[in-house]
MARKE-642473 format. One record per residue (C-alpha): residue number from 1; chain; x, y, z. Coordinates in nm, 4 decimals, always signed. Example, Ala and Ser with C-alpha at 12.3 -4.5 7.8 and 13.67 -1.06 7.14 Angstrom:
<atoms>
<atom resi="1" chain="A" u="+1.2300" v="-0.4500" w="+0.7800"/>
<atom resi="2" chain="A" u="+1.3670" v="-0.1060" w="+0.7140"/>
</atoms>
This chain:
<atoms>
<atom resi="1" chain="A" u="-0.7096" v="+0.1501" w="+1.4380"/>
<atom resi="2" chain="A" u="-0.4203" v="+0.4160" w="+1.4332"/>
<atom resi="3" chain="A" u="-0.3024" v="+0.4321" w="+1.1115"/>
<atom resi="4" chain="A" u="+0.0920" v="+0.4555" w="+1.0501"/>
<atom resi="5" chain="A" u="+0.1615" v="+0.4481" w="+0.6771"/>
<atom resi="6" chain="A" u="+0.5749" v="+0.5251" w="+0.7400"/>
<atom resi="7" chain="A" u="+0.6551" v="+0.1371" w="+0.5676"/>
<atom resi="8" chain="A" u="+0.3704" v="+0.0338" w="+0.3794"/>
<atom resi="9" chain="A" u="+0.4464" v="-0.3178" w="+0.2396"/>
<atom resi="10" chain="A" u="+0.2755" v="-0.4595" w="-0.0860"/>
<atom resi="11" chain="A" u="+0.2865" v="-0.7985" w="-0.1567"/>
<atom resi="12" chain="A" u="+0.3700" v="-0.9968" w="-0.4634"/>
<atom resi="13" chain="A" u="+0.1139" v="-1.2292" w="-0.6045"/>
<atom resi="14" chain="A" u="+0.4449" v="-1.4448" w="-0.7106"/>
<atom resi="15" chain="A" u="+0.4669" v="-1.5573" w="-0.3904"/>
<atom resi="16" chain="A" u="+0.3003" v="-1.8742" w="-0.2707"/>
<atom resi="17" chain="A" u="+0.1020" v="-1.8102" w="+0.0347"/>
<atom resi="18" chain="A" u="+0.3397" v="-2.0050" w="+0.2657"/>
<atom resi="19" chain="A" u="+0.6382" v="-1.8361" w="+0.1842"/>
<atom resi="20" chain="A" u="+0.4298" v="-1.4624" w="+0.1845"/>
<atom resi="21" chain="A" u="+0.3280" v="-1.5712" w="+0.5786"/>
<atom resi="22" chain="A" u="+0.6699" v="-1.5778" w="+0.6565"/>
<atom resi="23" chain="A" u="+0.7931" v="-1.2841" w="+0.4379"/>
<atom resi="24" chain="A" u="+0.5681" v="-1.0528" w="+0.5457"/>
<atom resi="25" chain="A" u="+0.5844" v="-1.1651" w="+0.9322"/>
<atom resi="26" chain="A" u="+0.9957" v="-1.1042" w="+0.9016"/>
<atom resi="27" chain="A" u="+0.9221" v="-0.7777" w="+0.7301"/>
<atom resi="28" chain="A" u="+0.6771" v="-0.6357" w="+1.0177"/>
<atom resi="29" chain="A" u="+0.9691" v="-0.7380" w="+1.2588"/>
<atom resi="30" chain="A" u="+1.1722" v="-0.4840" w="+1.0832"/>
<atom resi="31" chain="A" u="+0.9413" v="-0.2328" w="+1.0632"/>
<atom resi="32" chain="A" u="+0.6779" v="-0.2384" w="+0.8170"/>
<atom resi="33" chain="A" u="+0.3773" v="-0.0402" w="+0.9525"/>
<atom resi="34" chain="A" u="+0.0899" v="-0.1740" w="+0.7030"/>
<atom resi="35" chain="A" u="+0.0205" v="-0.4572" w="+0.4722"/>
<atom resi="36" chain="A" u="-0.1607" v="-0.4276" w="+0.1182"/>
<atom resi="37" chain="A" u="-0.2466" v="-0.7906" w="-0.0402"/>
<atom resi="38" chain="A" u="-0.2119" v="-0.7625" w="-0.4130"/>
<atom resi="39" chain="A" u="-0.3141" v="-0.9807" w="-0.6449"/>
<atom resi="40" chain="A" u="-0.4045" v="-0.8760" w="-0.9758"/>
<atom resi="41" chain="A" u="-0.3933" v="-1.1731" w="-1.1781"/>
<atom resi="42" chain="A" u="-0.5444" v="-1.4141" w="-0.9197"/>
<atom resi="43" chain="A" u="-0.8872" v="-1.5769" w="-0.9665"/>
<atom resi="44" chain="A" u="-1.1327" v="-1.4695" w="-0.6707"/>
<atom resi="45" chain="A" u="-1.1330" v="-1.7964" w="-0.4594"/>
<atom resi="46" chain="A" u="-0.7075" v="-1.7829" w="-0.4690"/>
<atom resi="47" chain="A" u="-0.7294" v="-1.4042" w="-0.3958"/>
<atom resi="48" chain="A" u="-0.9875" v="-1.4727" w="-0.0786"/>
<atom resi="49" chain="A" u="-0.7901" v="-1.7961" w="+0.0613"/>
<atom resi="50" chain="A" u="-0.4827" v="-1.5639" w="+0.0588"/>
<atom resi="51" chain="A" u="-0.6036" v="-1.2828" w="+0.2233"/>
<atom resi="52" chain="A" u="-0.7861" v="-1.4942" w="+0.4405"/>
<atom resi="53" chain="A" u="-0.4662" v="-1.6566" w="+0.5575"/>
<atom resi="54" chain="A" u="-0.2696" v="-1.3495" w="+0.5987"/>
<atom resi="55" chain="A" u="-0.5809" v="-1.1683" w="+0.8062"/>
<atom resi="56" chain="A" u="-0.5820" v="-1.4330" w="+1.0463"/>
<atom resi="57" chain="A" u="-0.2008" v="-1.4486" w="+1.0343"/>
<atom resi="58" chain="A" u="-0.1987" v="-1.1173" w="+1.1111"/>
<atom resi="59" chain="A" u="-0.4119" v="-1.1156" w="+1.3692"/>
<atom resi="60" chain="A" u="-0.2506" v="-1.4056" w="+1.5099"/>
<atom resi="61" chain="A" u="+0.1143" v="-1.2359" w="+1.5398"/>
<atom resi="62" chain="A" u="+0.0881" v="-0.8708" w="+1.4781"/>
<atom resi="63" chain="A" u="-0.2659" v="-0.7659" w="+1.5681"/>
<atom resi="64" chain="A" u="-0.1562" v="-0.3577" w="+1.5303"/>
<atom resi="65" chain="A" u="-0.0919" v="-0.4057" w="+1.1948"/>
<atom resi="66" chain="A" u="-0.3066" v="-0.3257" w="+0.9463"/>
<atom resi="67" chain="A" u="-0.4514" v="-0.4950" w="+0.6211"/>
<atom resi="68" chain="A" u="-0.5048" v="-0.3545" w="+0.3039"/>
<atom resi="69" chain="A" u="-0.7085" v="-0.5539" w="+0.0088"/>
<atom resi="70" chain="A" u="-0.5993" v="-0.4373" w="-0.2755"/>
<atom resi="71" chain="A" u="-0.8932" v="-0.3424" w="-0.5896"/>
<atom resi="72" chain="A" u="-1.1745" v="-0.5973" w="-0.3927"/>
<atom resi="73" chain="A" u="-1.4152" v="-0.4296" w="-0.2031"/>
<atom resi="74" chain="A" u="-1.5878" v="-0.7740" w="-0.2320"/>
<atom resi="75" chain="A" u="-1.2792" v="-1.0338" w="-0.0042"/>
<atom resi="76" chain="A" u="-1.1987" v="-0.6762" w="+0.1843"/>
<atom resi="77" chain="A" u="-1.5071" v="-0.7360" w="+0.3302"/>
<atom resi="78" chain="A" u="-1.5837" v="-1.1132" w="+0.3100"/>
<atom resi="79" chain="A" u="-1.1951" v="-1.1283" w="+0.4973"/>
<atom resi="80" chain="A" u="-1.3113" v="-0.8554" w="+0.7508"/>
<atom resi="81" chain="A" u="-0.9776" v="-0.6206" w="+0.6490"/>
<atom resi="82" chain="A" u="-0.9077" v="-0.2929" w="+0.7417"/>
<atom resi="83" chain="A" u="-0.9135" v="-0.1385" w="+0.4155"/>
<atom resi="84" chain="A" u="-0.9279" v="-0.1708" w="+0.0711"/>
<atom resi="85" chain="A" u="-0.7134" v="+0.0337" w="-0.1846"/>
<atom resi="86" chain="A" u="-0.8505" v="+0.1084" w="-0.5635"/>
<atom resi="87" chain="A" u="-0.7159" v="+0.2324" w="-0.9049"/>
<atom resi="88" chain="A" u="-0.8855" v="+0.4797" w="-1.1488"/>
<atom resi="89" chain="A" u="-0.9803" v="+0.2412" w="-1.3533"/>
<atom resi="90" chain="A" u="-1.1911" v="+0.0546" w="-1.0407"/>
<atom resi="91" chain="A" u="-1.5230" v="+0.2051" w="-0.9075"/>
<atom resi="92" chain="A" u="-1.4903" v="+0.5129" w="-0.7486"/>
<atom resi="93" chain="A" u="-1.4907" v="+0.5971" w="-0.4273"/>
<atom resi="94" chain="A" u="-1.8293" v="+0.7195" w="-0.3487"/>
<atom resi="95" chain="A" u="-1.9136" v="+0.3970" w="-0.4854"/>
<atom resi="96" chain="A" u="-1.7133" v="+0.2113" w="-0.1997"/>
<atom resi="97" chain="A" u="-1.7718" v="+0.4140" w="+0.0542"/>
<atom resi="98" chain="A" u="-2.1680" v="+0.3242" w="+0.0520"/>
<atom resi="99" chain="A" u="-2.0623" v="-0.0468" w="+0.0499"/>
<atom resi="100" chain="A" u="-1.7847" v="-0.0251" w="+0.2940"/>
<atom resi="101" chain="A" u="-1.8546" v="+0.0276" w="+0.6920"/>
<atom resi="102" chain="A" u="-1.6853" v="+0.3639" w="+0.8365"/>
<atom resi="103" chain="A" u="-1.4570" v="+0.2007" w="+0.9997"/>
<atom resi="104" chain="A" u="-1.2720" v="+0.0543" w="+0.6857"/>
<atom resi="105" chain="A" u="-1.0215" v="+0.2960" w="+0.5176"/>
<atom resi="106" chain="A" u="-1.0062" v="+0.3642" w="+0.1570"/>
<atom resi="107" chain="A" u="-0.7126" v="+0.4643" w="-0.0054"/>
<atom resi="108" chain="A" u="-0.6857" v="+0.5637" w="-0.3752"/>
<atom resi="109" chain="A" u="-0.3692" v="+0.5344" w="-0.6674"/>
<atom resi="110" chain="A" u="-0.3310" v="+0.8887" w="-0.8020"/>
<atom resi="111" chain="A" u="-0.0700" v="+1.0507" w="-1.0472"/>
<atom resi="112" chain="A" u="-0.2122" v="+1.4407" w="-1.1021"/>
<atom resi="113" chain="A" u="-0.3433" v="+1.6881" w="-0.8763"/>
<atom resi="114" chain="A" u="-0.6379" v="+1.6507" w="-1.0219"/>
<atom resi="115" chain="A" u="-0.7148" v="+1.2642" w="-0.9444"/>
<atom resi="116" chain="A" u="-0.5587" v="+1.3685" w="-0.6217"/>
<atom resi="117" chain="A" u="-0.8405" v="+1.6503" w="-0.5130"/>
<atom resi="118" chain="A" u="-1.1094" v="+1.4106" w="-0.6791"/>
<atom resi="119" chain="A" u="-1.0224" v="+1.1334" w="-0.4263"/>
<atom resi="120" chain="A" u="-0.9403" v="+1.3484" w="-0.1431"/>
<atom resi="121" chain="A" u="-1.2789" v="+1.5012" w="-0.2176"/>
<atom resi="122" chain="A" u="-1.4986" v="+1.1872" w="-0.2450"/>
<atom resi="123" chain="A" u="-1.3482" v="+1.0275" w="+0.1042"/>
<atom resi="124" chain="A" u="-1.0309" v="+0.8672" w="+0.0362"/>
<atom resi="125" chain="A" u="-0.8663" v="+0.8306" w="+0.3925"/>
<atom resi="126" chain="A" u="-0.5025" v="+0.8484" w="+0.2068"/>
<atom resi="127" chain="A" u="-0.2914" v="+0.8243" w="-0.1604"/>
<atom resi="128" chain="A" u="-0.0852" v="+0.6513" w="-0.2948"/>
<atom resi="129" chain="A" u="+0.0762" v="+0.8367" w="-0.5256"/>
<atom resi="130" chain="A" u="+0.3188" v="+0.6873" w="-0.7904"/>
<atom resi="131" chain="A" u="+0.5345" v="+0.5625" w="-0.9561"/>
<atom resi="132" chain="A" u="+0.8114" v="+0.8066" w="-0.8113"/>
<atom resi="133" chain="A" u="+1.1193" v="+0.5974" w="-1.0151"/>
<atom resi="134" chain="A" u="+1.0679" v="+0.3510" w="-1.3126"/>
<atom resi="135" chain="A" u="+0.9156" v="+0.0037" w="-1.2163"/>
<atom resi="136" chain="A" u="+0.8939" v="-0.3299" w="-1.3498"/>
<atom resi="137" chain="A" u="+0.6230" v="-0.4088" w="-1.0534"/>
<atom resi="138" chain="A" u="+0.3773" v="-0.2926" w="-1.1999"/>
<atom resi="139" chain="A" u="+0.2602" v="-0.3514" w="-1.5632"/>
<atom resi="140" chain="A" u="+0.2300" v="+0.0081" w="-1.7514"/>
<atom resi="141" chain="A" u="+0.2897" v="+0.2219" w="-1.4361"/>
<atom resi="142" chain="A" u="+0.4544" v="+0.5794" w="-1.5813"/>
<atom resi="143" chain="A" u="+0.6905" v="+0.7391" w="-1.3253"/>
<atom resi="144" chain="A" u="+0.5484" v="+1.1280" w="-1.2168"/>
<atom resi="145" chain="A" u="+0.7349" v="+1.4226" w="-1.3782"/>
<atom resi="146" chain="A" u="+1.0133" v="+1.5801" w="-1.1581"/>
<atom resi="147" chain="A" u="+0.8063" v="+1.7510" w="-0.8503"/>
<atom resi="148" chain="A" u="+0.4365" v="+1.5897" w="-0.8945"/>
<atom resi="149" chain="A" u="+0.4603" v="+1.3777" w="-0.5688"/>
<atom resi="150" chain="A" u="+0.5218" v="+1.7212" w="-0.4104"/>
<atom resi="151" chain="A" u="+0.2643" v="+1.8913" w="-0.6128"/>
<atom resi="152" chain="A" u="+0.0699" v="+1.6474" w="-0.5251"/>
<atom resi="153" chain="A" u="+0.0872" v="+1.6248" w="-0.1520"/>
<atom resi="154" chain="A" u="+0.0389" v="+1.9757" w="-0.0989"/>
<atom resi="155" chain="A" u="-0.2462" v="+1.9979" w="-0.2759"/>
<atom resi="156" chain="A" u="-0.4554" v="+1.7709" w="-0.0138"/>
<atom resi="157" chain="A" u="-0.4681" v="+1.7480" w="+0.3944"/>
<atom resi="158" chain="A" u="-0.4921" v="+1.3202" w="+0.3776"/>
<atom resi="159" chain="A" u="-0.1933" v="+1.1493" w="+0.4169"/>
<atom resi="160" chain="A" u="+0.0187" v="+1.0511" w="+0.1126"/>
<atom resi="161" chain="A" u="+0.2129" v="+0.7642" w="+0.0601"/>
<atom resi="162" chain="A" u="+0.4954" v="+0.7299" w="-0.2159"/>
<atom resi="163" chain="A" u="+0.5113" v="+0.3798" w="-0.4545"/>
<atom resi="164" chain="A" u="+0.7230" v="+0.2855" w="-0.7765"/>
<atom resi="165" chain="A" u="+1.1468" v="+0.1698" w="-0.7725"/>
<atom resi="166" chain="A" u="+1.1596" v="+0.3342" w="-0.3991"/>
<atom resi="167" chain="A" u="+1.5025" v="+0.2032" w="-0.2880"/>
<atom resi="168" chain="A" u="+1.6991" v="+0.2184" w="+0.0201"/>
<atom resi="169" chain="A" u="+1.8881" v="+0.5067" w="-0.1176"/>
<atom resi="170" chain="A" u="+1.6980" v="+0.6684" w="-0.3046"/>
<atom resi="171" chain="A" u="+1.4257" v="+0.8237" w="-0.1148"/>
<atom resi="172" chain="A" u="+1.5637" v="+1.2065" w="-0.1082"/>
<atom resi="173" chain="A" u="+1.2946" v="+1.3020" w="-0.3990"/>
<atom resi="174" chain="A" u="+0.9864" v="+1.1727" w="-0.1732"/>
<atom resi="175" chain="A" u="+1.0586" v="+1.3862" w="+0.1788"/>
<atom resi="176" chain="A" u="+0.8178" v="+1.6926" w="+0.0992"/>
<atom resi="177" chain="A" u="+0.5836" v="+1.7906" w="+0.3504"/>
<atom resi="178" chain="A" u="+0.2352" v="+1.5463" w="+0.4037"/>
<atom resi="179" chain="A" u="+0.4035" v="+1.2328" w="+0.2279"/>
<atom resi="180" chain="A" u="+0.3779" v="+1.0034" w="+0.5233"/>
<atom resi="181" chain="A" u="+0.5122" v="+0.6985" w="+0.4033"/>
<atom resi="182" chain="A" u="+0.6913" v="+0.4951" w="+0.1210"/>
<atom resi="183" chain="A" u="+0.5053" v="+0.1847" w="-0.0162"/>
<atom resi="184" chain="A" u="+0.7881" v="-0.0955" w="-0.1194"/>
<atom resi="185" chain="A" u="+0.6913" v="-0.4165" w="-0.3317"/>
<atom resi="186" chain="A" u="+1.0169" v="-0.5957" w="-0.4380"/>
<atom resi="187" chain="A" u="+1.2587" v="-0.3976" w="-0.2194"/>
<atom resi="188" chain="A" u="+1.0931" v="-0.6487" w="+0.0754"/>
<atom resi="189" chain="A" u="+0.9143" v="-0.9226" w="-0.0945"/>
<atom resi="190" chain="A" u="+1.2294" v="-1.0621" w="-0.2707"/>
<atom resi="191" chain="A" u="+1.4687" v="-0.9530" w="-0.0555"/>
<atom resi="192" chain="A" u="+1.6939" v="-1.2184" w="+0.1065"/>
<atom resi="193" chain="A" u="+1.6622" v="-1.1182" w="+0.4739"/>
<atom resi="194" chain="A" u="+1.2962" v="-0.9486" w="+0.4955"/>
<atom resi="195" chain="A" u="+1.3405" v="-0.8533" w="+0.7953"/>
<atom resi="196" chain="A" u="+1.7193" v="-0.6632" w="+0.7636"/>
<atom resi="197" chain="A" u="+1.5562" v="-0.5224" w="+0.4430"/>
<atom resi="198" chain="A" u="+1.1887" v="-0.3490" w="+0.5908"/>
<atom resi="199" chain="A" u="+1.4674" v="-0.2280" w="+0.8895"/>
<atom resi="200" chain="A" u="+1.6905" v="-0.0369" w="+0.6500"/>
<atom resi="201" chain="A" u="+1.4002" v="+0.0956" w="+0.4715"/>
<atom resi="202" chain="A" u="+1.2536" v="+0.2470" w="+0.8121"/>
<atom resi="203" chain="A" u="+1.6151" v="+0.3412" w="+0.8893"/>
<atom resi="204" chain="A" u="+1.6880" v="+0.5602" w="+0.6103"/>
<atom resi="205" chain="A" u="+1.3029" v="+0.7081" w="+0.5623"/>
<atom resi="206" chain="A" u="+1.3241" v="+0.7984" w="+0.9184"/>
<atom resi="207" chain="A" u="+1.6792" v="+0.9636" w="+0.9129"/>
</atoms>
């Protein structure tokens, strides 16, 4: 699968599965690229019903669009996704790539050059690198000192992709050269028209 990280949506667990079908299917119409299911507080059999529902949804209605499990290697591959995404504190990538088929991609949270190179190093297909602004999203997550997303994406040839309080108008800080995309949680998922929102994101990362 061709892999366009320019809009990469993650979902909020605060969402009932329903109303996340219908969020995220408005949001691809407007231009989100990729899907990440995140669920960090979910039990395993909640976690797997969900991304089971969304795969098929997604396969359903938007078969070009790809999906992401977020920390489980386990439901990535018991949901047949496209990828799975991990943290430092999850098992490292060598790890998942010997459980993992090659087709699967593997992407990896960074916030220094140095986790970057390790990752890049050890087969992560892409980054995301984060948080670029201050962020209630995500419990703990410390926004990068002024110029470490660029730092960053120069020092690796995979694809990076930008997280943490990206907003419509704020995005100047993350155009540097081999950051391919902006990852949005809340900017989408509790946005009142989806849809209009994902569109002015691509809008304005694409201007």
């Amino acid at each position: 699968m061709n892999m366009d990280y320019s809009l990469y949506l993650v979902t909020d667990e605060s969402v009932p599965t329903d109303q996340l079908l219908r969020v995220v299917g408005e949001a691809v119409e407007g231009g989100v690229t990729l899907v990440q299911l995140r669920e960090k507080r979910s039990e395993g059999k909640i976690f797997y019903d969900k991304a089971l529902k969304l795969k098929q949804f997604l396969k359903e209605n938007y078969a070009h669009i790809p999906l992401i499990i977020n920390d489980r290697v386990d439901i990535a591959l018991a949901v047949e996704a496209d990828g799975v995404h991990i943290g430092q504190k999850d098992i490292p990538v060598t790890a998942v790539r010997k459980i993992v088929p090659e087709s699967m991609i593997v992407g990896v949270s960074v916030s220094n050059v140095t986790e970057a190179k390790e990752a890049a190093k050890n087969g992560a297909d892409y980054l995301g690198v984060g948080a670029v602004y201050p962020t209630t999203t995500k419990d703990n997550a410390e926004h990068l000192p002024e110029g470490m997303l660029e730092e960053i994406a120069k020092s690796v040839t995979i694809p990076v992709v930008a997280i943490g309080g990206l907003k419509v108008d704020n995005l100047e800080k993350v155009r540097c050269e081999n950051v391919h995309g902006i990852a949005v949680v809340s900017g989408i998922m509790h946005a009142k028209n989806p849809k209009e929102a994902a569109g002015a994101y691509r809008k304005s990362w694409g201007a």
